[in-house]
C-alpha positions in Angstrom: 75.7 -15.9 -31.1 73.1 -13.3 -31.7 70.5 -12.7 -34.6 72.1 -9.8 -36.0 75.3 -12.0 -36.6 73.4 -14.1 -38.7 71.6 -11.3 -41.1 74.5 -10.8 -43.3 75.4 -14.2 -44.1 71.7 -15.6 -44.3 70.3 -12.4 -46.5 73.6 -13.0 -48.6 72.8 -17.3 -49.3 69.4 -15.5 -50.1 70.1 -13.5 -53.4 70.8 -17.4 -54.7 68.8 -20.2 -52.9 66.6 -20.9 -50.1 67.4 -20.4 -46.3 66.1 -22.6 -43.4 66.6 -21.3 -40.4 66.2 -23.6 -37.3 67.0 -24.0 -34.1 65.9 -24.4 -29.9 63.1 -22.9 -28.6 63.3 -19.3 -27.8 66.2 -18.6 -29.5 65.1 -16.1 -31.7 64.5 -18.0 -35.4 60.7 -15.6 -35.4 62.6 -12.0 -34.9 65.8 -13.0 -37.4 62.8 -13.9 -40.0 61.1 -11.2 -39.9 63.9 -8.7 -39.5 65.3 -10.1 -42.9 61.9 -10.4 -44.2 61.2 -6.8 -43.8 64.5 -6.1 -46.1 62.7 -7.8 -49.2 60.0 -6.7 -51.3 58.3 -10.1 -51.6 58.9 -12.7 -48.8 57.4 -15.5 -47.6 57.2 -17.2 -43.9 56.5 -20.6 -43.0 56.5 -21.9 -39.5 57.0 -26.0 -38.9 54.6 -25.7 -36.3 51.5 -24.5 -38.1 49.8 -27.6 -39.3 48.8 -25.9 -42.9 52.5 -24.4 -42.8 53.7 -27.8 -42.6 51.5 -29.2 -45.2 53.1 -26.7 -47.3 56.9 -27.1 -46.8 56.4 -31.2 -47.1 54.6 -30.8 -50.7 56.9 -27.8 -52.1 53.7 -25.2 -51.9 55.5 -22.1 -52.2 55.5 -19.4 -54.8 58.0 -19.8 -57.4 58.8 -16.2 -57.9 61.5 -14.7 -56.1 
């Protein structure tokens, strides 16, 4: 399964909640974030493996705008 089979039904979910993507490795989770990122005005990106990312996602630190 590719990104671009993803973008429909992930930007979809996104007019209404919060989307997670994860998965292996090299599997392509950076481009399919950005390439839906670039599709909204305001986005934000987190990445589990930043340390001060992390911090954020375990205490809820995001912006509560859309």
């Amino acid at each position: 399964m590719t990104w671009r089979t993803l973008f429909q039904p992930i930007t979809t979910d996104l007019a209404s909640k919060m989307v997670f993507i994860a998965g292996p490795r090299q599997a392509g989770k950076t481009t399919l974030a950005t390439a839906i990122a670039v599709t909204f005005q305001a986005s934000d990106y987190f990445s589990w493996d930043d340390p001060s990312d992390r911090k954020k996602i375990k205490r809820a630190l995001w912006p509560s705008d859309p």
